[in-house]
C-alpha angles and dihedrals in degrees: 000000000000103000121218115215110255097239091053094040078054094054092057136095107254090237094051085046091050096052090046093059101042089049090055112098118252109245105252109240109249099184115161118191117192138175138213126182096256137037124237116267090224161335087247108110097195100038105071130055086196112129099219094041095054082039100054084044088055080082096060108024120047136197134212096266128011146165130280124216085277088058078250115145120235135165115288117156088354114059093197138346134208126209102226098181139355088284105016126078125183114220115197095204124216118276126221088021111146130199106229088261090069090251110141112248113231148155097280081056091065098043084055090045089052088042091049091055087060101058118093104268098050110107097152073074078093111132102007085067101117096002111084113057098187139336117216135196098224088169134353092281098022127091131179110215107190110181122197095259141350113320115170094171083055077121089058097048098043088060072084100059105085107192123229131182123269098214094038091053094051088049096049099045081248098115085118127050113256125262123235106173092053085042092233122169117210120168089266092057090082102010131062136190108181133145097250139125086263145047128208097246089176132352122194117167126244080003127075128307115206125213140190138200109262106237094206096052109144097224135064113258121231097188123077116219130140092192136346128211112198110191123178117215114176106198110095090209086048098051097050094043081059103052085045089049101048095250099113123030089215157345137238099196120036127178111249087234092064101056096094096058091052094058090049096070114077099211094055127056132188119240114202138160132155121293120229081234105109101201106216153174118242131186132210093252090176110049108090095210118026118250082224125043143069087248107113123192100012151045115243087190091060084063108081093216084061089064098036090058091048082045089051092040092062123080108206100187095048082055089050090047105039107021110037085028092243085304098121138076109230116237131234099174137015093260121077112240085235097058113102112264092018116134121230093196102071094035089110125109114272090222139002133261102270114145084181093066085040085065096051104044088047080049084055109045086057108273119096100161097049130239144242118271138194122214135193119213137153121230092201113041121060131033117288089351102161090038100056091041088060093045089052097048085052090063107039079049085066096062095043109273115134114210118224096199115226091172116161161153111281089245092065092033095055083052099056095037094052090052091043089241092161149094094191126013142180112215130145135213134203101189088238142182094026087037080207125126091235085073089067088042095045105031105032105022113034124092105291116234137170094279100014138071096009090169099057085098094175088052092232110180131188120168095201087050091048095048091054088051093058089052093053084056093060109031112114094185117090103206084043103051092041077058093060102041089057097043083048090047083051098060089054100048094044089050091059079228088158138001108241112211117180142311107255115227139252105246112185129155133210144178098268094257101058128102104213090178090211116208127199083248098072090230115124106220113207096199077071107043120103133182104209 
């Protein structure tokens, strides 16, 4: 509706007022209602490292920088930013921006944000662990942010700091994050007040939460939604049943099986595109003889013609076309092509599918007749785990490679995979939530120590390759860094230290009229969204 400023609608006669305002066109009700197979664990921004919770918050609550639809940064709560030396960036924050309280966002808002995401029950703290020394208020919309050493992807890690306000949070027992583990209930833990496109109208949980368009947002939107339901509903079969049925206006996680129904349906539509997630075989590099195998005194996978004949025994394509039904991007390194730094021009295969040349090399490598193998899948994570897991184990059976299954649910997985309790394991990495290539190095592929490189469950190690990593973390310098990650890609891929297999899709599904403006990064970002 046009609205007509208070002191002129005095001034006119009650009758001309009237008419103005029944002339004026109704705004046409734009509500969206969606569903996902688990709740958030909260309204907290600082307390979950949960990736759909802090996604689904990013709606709410914003950053001073964050992704587009393209994973490309751009300006949020900070409207530029100036490196002022090797470890200390000036940020010149955005001026006339309300929390949806109607508290002026500032600079001392930031500091408390950064203070806030120090406190126990923080774990949204993530990647910025080690890396911020100190943020520091230098005006009222100016902040100083030093980190302990050179950081050049500080942009990327700071998508993860959600900013709250100072005074709200006082005033609601919610100075400290609030703590999950010790199921603590603060008054963020149900509430928000953040300077987002959108404000928490209701929140019931495990039941729907309700949003609205915030009406003081600072940018333009370019949705147009007049509310918005989220449900979760963690049955697959449910899910679908209730986009089929009209229920829900959309998904944002649909069975590969069901596609075909959806399509059939000539008022819905799937919406799918490659994920920055690169699904892979790992081995145990560091055990010298395997927990599982018949191999005694010594580890095949330590010997490079072992995994170049389990590289050569699996037919990748055959996995993409009959497994994941042609909906997966094979992969040729450990980094998606869509993940900042990552270079296009080496994400081919190292060496064909030839289970021949598998024989032999196996034959080489001393064992001609084969040996006993343990691998480590989920049933319940990735798409088509299990699937993909069985078909592998069909292939590497040909050569010679007898599959003992450890195929199970992701509760027991993620066990043995975080106490290394493998010989031969399927895990996949998206590279979040830096979406930047230097995550796999860092994370999966670097020297795994006691606080670094967790997820280098095999426990790989190249000093060369390590060498090249610490220098990414500090290269300022964009065409140089680029450089490095490839040479250090290279070395991987060179060193046969995993087996890529494909990047899994985004599979989401819709009414037929609905814009869903899917990203690589699996988040579905509101500010985007449109009914037509």
């Amino acid at each position: 509706m046009r609205m007509i400023p208070a002191a002129v609608a005095a001034l006119m006669p009650v009758a001309a007022a009237a008419l103005v305002i029944a002339a004026a066109p109704a705004a046409v009700a734009r509500s969206l209602s969606w569903s996902f197979s688990a709740d958030i664990l909260t309204l907290d921004p600082h307390s979950s490292n949960n990736t759909f919770t802090n996604a689904f918050l990013d709606n709410v609550y914003e950053t001073l920088v964050r992704h587009n639809q393209r994973i490309e940064l751009e300006p949020a709560l900070a409207t530029s930013w100036e490196r002022l030396t090797p470890t200390v960036w000036r940020f010149q924050l955005r001026e006339g921006v309300r929390f949806q309280g109607g508290e002026t966002f500032g600079a001392e808002d930031v500091v408390f944000s950064w203070q806030r995401l120090n406190t126990p029950g923080a774990l949204a703290r993530g990647v910025l662990a080690g890396v911020i020394k100190e943020v520091r208020a230098t005006g009222p919309l100016t902040v100083e942010i030093e980190t302990e050493q050179p950081f050049p992807i500080l942009l990327n890690a700071l998508t993860q700091m959600h900013i709250m306000d100072a005074g709200w949070a006082a005033a609601n027992n919610a100075t400290a994050a609030t703590n999950l583990q010790a199921r603590e209930e603060t008054g963020a833990s149900r509430a928000a007040n953040g300077t987002g496109p959108f404000r928490v109208r209701s929140r019931q949980i495990d039941g729907p939460t309700v949003l609205e368009p915030f009406a003081g947002w600072w940018d333009t939107p370019r949705h147009n939604l007049t509310e918005v339901t989220f449900q979760p509903i963690r049955s697959a079969p449910t899910r679908t049943a209730a986009l089929l049925g009209g229920q829900v206006d959309a998904l944002v996680e649909l069975p590969l099986q069901d596609i075909p129904r959806i399509e059939a349906n000539p008022n819905l539509q799937v919406v799918q595109g490659p994920e920055l997630r690169t699904i892979y075989l790992g081995f145990d590099h560091f055990r010298d003889e395997l927990v599982y195998s018949d191999v005694r005194g010594r580890n095949p996978l330590r010997d490079i013609r072992v995994r170049q004949a389990i590289y050569q025994a699996i037919d990748v394509e055959a996995l993409r076309r009959s497994v994941m039904r042609n909906n997966a991007w094979i992969a040729g390194t450990m980094a998606s092509p869509f993940l900042n730094g990552a270079p296009s021009d080496i994400n081919t295969r190292t060496f064909p599918f030839d289970p021949d040349a598998a024989k032999r090399l196996l034959a080489e490598a001393g064992y001609p007749d084969g040996f006993s193998l343990g691998l480590a899948c989920p049933n319940d994570r990735y798409v088509y785990d299990e699937r993909l897991c069985i078909a592998i184990s069909g292939m590497l059976q040909r050569v010679g490679i007898r599959i003992i299954p450890q195929f199970e649910t992701v509760a027991l997985w993620s066990r043995r995979i975080n106490n290394s309790d493998v010989s031969m394991f399927m895990v996949g990495h998206a590279g979040l939530p830096l979406a930047d290539t230097y995550s796999t190095l860092s994370e999966v592929l670097r020297t795994r120590t006691a606080t670094t490189s967790g997820l280098n469950v095999g426990r790989w190690s190249n000093a060369e390759f390590d060498a090249l990593v610490d220098r990414i973390a500090q290269e300022g310098d964009e065409p140089t860094r680029r450089a490095l990650i490839r040479q250090a890609l290279l070395i991987e891929k060179r060193e046969i230290a995993h087996v890529p297999l494909h990047q899994q899709p985004v599979v989401w599904a819709a009414r037929r009229n609905i814009d869903l403006a899917q990203s690589p990064d699996n988040r579905l970002r509101l500010r985007y969204v449109r009914v037509n």
